[in-house]
C-alpha positions as a Markdown table, in Angstrom:
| # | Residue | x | y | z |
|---|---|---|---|---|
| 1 | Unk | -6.7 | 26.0 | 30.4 |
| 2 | Unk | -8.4 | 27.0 | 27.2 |
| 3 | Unk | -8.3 | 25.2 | 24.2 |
| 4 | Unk | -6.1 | 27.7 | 22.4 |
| 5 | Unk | -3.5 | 26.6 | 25.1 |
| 6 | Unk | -4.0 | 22.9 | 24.7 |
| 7 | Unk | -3.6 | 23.5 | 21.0 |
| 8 | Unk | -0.3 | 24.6 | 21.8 |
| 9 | Unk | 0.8 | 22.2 | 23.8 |
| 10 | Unk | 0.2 | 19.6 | 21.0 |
| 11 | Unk | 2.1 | 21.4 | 18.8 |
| 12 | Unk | 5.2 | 21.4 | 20.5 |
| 13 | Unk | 5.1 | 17.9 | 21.7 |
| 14 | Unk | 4.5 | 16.9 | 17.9 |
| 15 | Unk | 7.6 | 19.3 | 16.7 |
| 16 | Unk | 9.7 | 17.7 | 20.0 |
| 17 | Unk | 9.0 | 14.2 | 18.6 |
| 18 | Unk | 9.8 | 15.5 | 14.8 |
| 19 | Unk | 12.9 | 17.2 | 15.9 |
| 20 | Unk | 14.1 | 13.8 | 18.0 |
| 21 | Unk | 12.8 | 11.9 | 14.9 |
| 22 | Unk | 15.6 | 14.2 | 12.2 |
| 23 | Unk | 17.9 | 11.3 | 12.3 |
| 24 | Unk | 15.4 | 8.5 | 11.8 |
| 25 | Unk | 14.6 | 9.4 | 8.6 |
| 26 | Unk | 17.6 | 8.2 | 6.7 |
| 27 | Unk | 16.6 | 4.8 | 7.9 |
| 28 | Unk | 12.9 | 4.9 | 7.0 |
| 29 | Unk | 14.4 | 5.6 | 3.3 |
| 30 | Unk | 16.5 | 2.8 | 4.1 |
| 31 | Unk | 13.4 | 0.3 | 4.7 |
| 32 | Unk | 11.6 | 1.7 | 2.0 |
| 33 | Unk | 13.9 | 0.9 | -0.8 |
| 34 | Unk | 15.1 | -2.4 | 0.4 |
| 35 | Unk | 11.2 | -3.4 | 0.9 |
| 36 | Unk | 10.6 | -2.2 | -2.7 |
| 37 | Unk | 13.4 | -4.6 | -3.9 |
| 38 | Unk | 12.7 | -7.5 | -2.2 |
| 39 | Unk | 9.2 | -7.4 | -3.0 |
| 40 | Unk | 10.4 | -6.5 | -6.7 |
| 41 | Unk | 12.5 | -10.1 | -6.8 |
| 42 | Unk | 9.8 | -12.0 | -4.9 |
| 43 | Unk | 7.3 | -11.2 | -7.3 |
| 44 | Unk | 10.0 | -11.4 | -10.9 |
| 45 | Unk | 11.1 | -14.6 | -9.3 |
| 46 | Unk | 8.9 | -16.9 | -6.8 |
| 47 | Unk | 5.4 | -15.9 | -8.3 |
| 48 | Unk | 4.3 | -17.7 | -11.1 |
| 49 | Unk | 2.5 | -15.9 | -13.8 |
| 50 | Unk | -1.0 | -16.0 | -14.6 |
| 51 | Unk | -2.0 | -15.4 | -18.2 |
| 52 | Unk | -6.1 | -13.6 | -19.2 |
| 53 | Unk | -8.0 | -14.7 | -22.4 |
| 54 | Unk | -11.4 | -13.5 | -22.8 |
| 55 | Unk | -14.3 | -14.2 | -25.1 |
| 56 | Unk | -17.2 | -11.7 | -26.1 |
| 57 | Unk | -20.8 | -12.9 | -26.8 |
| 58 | Unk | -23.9 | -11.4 | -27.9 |
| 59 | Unk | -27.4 | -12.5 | -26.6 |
| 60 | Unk | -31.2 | -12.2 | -28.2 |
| 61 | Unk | -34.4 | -13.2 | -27.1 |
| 62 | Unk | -36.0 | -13.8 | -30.2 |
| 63 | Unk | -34.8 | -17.1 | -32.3 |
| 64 | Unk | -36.3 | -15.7 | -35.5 |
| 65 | Unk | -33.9 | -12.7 | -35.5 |
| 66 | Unk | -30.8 | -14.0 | -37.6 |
| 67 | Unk | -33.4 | -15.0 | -39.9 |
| 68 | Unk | -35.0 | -12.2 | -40.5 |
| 69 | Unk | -34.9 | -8.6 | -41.2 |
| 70 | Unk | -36.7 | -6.8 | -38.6 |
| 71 | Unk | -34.8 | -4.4 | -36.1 |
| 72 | Unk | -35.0 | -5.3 | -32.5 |
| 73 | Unk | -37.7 | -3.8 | -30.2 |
| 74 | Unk | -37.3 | -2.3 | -27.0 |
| 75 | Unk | -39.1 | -5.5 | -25.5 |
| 76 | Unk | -36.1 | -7.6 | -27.1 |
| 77 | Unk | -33.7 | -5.4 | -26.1 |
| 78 | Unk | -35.2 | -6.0 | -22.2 |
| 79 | Unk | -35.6 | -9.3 | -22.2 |
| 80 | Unk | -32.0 | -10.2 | -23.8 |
| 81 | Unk | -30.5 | -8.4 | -21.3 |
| 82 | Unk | -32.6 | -10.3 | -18.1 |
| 83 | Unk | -31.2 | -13.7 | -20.3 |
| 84 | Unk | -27.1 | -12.3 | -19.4 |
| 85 | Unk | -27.7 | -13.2 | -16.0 |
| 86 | Unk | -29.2 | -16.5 | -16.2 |
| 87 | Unk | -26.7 | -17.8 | -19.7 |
| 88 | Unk | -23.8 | -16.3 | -17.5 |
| 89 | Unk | -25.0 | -18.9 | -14.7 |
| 90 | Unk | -25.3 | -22.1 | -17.4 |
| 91 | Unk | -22.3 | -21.0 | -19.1 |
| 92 | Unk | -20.3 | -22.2 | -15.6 |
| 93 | Unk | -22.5 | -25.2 | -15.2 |
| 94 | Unk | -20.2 | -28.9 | -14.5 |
| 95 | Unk | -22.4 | -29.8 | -17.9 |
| 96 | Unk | -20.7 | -27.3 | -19.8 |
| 97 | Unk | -17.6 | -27.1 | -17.9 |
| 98 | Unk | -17.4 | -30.8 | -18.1 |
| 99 | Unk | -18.1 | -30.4 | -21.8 |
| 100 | Unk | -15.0 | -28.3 | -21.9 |
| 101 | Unk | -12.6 | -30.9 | -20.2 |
| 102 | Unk | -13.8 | -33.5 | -22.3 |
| 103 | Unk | -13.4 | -31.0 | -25.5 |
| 104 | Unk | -9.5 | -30.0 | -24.6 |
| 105 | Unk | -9.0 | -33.4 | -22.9 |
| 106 | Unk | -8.2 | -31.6 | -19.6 |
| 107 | Unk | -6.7 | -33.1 | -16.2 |
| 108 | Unk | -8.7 | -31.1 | -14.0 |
| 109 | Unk | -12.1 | -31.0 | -12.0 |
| 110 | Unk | -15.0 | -29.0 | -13.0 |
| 111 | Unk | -14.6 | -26.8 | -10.1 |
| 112 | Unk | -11.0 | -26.1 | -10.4 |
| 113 | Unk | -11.7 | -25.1 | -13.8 |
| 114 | Unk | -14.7 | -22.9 | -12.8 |
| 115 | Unk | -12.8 | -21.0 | -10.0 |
| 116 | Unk | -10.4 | -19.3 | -13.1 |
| 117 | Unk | -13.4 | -18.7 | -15.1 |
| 118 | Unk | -15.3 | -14.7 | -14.9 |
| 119 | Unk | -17.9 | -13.1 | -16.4 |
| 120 | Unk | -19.7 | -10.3 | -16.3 |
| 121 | Unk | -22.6 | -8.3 | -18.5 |
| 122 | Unk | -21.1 | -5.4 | -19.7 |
| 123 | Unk | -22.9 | -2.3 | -19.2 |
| 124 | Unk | -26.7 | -1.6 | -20.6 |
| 125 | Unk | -25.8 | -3.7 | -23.0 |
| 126 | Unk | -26.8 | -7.3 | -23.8 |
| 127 | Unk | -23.7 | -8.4 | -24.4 |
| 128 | Unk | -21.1 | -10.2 | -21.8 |
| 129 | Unk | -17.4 | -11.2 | -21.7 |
| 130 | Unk | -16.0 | -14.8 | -20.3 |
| 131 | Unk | -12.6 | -14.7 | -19.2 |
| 132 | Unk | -10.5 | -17.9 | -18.0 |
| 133 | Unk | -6.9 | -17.3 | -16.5 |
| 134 | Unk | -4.5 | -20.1 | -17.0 |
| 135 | Unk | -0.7 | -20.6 | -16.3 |
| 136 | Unk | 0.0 | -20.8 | -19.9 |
| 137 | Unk | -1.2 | -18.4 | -22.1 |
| 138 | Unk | -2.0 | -21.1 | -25.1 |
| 139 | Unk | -4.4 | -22.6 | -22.5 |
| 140 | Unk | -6.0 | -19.5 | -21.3 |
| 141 | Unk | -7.4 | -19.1 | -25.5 |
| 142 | Unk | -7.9 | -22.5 | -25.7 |
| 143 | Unk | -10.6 | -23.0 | -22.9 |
| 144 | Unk | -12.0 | -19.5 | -23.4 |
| 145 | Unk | -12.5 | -20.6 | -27.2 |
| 146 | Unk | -14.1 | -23.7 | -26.5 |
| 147 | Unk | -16.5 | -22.2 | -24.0 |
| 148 | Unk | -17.6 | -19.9 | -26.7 |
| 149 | Unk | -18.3 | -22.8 | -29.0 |
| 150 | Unk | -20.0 | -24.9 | -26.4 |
| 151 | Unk | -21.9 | -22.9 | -24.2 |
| 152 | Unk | -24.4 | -21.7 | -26.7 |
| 153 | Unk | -25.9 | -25.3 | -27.7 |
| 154 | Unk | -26.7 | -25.9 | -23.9 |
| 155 | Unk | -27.5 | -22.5 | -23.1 |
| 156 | Unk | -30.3 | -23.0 | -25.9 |
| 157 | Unk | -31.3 | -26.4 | -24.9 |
| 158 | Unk | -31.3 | -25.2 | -21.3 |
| 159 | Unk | -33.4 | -22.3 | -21.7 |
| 160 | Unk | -35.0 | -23.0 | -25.2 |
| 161 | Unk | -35.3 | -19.2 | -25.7 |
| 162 | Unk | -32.9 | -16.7 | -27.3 |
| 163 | Unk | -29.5 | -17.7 | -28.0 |
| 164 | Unk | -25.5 | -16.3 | -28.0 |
| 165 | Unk | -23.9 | -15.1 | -31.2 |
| 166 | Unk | -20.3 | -15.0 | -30.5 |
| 167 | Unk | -18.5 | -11.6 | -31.1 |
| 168 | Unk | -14.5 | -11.8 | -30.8 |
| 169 | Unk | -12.6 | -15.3 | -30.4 |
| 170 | Unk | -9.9 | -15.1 | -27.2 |
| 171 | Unk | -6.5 | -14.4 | -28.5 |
| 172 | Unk | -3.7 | -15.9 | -27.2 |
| 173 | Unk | -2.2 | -13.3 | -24.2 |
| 174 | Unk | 1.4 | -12.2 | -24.8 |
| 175 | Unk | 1.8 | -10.9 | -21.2 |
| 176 | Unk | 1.3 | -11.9 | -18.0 |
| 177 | Unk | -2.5 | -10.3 | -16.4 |
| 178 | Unk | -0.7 | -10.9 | -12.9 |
| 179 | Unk | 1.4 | -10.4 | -10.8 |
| 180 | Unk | 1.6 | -7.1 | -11.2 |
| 181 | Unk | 5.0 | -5.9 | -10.3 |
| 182 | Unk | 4.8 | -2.5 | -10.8 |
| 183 | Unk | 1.6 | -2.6 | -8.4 |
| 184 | Unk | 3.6 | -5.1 | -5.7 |
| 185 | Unk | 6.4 | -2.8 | -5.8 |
| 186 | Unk | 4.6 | 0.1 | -5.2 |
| 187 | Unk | 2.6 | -1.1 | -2.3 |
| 188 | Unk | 5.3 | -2.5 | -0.7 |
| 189 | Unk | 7.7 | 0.7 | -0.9 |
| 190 | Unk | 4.6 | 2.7 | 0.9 |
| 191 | Unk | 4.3 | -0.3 | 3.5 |
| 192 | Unk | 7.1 | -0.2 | 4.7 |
| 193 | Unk | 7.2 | 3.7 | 5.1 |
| 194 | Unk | 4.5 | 3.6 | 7.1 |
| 195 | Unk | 5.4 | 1.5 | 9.5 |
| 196 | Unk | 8.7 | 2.4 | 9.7 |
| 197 | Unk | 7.5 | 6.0 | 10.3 |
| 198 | Unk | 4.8 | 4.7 | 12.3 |
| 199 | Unk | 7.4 | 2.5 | 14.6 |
| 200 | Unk | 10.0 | 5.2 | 15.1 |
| 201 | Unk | 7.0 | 8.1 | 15.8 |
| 202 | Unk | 5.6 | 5.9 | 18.8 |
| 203 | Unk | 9.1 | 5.2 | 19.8 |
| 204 | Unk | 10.1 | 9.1 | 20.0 |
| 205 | Unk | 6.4 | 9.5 | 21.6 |
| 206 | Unk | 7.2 | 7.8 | 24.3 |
| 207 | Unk | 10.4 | 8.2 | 24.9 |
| 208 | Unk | 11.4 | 10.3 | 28.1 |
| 209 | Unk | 15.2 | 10.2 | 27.9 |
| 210 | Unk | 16.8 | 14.0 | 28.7 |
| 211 | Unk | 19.0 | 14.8 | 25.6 |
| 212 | Unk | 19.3 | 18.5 | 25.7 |
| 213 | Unk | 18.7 | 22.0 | 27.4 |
| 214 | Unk | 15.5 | 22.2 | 25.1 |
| 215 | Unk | 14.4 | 19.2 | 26.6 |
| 216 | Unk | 14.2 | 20.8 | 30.2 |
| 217 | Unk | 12.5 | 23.5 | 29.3 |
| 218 | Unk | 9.8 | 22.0 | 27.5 |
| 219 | Unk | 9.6 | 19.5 | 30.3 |
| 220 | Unk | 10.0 | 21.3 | 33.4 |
| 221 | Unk | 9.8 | 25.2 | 32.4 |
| 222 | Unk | 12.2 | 25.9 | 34.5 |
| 223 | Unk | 15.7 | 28.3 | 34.6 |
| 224 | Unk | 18.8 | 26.6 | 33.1 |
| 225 | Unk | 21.6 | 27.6 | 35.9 |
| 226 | Unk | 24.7 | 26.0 | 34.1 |
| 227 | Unk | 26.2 | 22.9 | 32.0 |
| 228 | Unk | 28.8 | 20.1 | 32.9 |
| 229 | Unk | 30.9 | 19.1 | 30.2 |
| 230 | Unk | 31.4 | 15.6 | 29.4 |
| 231 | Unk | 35.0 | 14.8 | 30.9 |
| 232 | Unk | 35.7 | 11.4 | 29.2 |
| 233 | Unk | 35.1 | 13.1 | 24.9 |
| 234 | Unk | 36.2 | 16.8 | 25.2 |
| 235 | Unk | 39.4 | 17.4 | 23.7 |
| 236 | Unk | 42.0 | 19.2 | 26.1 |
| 237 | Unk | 42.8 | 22.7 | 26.2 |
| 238 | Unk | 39.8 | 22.9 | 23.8 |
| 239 | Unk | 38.7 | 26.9 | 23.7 |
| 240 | Unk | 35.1 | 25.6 | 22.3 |
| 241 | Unk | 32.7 | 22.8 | 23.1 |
| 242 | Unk | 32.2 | 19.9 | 21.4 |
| 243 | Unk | 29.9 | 17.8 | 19.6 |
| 244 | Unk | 30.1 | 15.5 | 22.7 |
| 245 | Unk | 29.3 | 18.1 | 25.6 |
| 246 | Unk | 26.9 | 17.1 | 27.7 |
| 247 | Unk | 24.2 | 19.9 | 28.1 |
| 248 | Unk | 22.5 | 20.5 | 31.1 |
| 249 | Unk | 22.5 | 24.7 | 31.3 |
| 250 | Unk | 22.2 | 27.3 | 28.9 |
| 251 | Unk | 26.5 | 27.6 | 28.8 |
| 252 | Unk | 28.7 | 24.7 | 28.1 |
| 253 | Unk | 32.0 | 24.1 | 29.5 |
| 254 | Unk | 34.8 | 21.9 | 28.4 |
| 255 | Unk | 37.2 | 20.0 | 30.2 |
| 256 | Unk | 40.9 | 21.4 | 30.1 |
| 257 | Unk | 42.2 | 18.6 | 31.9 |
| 258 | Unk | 41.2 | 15.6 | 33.5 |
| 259 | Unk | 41.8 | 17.1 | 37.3 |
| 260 | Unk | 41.6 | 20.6 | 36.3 |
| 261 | Unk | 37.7 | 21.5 | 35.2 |
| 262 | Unk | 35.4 | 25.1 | 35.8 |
| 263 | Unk | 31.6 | 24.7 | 37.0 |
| 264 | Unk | 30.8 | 28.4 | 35.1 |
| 265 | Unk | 27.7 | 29.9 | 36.5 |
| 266 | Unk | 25.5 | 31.4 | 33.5 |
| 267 | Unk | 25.0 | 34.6 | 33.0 |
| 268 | Unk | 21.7 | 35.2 | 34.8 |
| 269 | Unk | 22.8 | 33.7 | 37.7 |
| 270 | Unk | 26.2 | 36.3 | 37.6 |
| 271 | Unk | 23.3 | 39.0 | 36.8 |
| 272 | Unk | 21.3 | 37.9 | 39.9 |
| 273 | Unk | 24.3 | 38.4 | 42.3 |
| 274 | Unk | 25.2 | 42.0 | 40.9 |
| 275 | Unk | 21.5 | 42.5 | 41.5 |
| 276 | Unk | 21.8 | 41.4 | 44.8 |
| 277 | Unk | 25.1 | 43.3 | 45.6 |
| 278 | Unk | 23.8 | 46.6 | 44.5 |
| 279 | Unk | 20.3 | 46.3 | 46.5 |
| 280 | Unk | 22.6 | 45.8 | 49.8 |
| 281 | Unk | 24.1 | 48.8 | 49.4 |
């Protein structure tokens, strides 16, 4: 068998499972929407909102700068911005953090503060941004503010070189930086497509229940020679199948009465005997 063949093969499995699969679909649509909506009422409802404030600071080398003048120099400009790292790492020291609580009069630890605290350098720059998230929005400014005004006294009398010139103040949020229910909506909607796909795909897959004539042929490759009707659903004296024939052959016959029924050969095997007939003569 060459691989053209085997190609085949593949593809008429995968349209068999897609063709069993038509009715399924309606229910993957199903799990979809209601996943979207209970993830959509979690998230409005059982979440609790977490509100972003952030701070922007400036950092130099030299101490004489403000003071003076001159423009920075290119040696400045690298040694400010090998400082970010290293005033990024005091900034979310306990003696500043503990500064902070004592500043605000906080109930919390150092740590617990510091795990809602971020920053980062911003790009070639020597600049960096602090941001603390919060459960209340007033309190997300508040600490971010009083990190800003802190952190450069002890990042000076840490270091004792260069020093942070603040550039924007935190503002207080008005919306929520998570959850994001848009986001949780979205994810969950596409989650539960895929598995739902996924789950009814593997279930077709291996599935070997006979449903129809194209079944047998795609199974066995063989000859249909005739159908039997399904005796208990066909409605009497029908001239037509129904919806609820069974098929086994390549002609259906319906019942006409519960004693009285007709086996009717198809039309190749009707062929075959006048075949048959004539070659005897």
């Amino acid at each position: 068998m060459d691989q053209t063949t085997e190609n085949k093969d593949i593809e008429i499995d995968l349209g068999k499972i897609f063709y069993k699969m038509r009715n399924k679909f309606i229910y993957i649509i199903i799990f979809t929407i209601v996943a979207a909506i209970v993830s959509g009422l979690i998230t409005h409802f059982c979440v609790k909102p977490r509100y972003s404030a952030t701070t922007k600071m400036y950092v130099y080398s030299n101490t004489d700068r403000i003071s003076t003048d001159s423009t920075i120099t290119s040696t400045e400009l690298t040694a400010s911005q090998d400082l970010v790292n290293t005033y990024i790492y005091i900034l979310k020291s306990d003696t500043v953090l503990e500064a902070v609580i004592k500043d605000l009069d906080l109930n919390i630890s150092p740590s617990a503060l510091r795990s809602g605290i971020s920053a980062q350098q911003a790009d070639k720059t020597v600049a960096f941004e602090v941001t603390v998230t919060a459960s209340g929005p007033k309190t997300a400014a508040k600490i971010a503010n009083s990190i800003a005004k802190i952190a450069p006294k002890e990042i000076v009398r840490v270091v004792k070189a260069g020093g942070v010139e603040i550039i924007d103040y935190a503002k207080v949020p008005t919306k929520p930086s998570s959850p994001n229910l848009s986001l949780n909506i979205t994810i969950a909607a596409l989650a539960a497509m895929f598995i739902s796909f996924v789950a009814f795909f593997l279930y077709e897959l291996f599935d070997t229940t006979i449903t129809s004539e194209r079944d047998i042929i795609g199974e066995f490759d063989i000859p249909i020679l005739g159908t039997v009707p399904n005796l208990e659903n066909n409605t009497e004296n029908s001239k037509y199948p129904t919806k609820d024939s069974k098929i086994v052959g390549t002609k259906t016959v319906n019942k006409k009465s519960d004693t009285d029924f007709v086996l009717k050969p198809s039309d190749e095997i009707l062929e075959n005997i006048q075949n048959a007939k004539g070659d005897d003569k």
